[in-house]
C-alpha positions, 0 to 999 in steps of 0.5 A, spaced: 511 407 540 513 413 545 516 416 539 511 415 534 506 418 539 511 424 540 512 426 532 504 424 532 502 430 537 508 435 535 505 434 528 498 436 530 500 442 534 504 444 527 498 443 522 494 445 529 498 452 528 499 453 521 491 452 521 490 459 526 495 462 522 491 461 516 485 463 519 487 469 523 486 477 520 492 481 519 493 487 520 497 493 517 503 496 522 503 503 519 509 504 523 513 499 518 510 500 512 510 506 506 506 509 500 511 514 497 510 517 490 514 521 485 512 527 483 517 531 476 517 538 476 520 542 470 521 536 465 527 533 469 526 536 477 523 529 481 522 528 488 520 523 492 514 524 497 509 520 502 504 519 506 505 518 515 499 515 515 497 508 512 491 503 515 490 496 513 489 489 514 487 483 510 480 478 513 482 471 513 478 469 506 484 474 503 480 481 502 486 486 503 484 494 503 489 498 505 486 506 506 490 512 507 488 519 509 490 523 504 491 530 509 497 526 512 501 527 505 509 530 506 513 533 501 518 536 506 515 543 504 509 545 508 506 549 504 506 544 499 503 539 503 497 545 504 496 545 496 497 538 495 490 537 500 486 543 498 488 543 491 490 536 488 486 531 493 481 536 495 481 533 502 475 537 504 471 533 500 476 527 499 479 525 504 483 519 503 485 513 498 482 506 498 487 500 494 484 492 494 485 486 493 484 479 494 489 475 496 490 468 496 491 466 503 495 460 502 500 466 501 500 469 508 503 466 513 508 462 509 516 462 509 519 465 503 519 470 498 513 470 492 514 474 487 506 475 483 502 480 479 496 482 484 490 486 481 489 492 485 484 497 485 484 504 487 479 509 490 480 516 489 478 523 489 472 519 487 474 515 482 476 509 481 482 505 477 484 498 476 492 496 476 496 490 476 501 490 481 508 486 481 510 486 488 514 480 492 510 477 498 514 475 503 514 471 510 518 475 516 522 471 521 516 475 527 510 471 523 509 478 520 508 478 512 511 484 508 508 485 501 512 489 496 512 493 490 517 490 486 517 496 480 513 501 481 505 503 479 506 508 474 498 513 476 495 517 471 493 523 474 487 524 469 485 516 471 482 520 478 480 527 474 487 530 478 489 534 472 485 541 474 489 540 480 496 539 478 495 545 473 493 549 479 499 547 483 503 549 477 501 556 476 501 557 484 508 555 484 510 558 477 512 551 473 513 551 467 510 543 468 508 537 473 508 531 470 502 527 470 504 520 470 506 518 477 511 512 479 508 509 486 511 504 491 509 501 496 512 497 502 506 495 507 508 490 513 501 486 515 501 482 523 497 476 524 491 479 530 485 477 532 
């Protein structure tokens, strides 16, 4: 009878502690997540390239928006970041990007790995775009869930009316071309708070 008992309440607390987890809001560790972009010059010349700042979370019915200021791109070369803010993203008057998504909750909070397409909607320079993402969700050991691209999302510059900009970046650096087609990736860690 005791032992019944026990595996009685040791369940409730289970279904008690997974409900919670469910029901909480996640929240985007920018420390331990990554947006990065390819960018080709010259027909061959690829570089990899990243935004240092990234914010996010997921509501507890699965609305996931993450939001990236756009004036924290890096490319490792300064002045390059400087034209890629004034020149391509326009920053002054677009200052930064918004990806959505609605997320199915019973995802979250789970163990294991889930390999899935995700809808997601992206917002820039004033225009806005829709993709399907292949990414592989999975539960970390830390409750932490990481959401993952599992190939890339191929951008098209002109999806965003970019292509004024990336000519301009072009002959300001005097290329013979830049590609318009950009491969995304992402790694984003989410952490269930209150």
């Amino acid at each position: 009878m005791l032992t019944r008992t026990i595996r009685t309440a040791a369940a409730a607390l289970l279904v008690m502690a997974a409900s919670s987890v469910a029901q909480a809001e996640w929240h985007l560790d920018a420390e331990a997540s990554r947006l990065s972009f390819i960018s080709t010059k010259n027909a061959s010349k690829a570089e990899v390239h990243h935004f240092r700042e990234l914010a996010g979370s997921v509501t507890d019915d699965g609305a996931a928006r993450v939001e990236v200021p756009l004036d924290s791109v890096e490319t490792a070369i300064p002045i390059r970041n400087e034209r890629m803010r004034e020149f391509l993203f326009e920053t002054a008057d677009y200052p930064s990007l918004t990806v959505s998504a609605s997320v199915d909750p019973a995802v979250l909070g789970g163990a294991g790995a889930q390999a899935m397409t995700l809808p997601v909607t992206v917002s820039l320079h004033g225009q806005t775009a829709s993709y399907d993402a292949a990414v592989l969700v999975a539960g970390g050991e830390d409750g932490s869930v990481t959401v993952t691209t599992s190939e890339p999302i191929v951008v098209n510059a002109g999806d965003f009316e970019l292509g004024a900009g990336i000519a301009k970046l072009q002959a300001l650096a005097g290329l013979s071309s830049i590609s318009t087609a950009v491969p995304v990736s992402a790694r984003l860690v989410f952490r269930a708070g209150n």
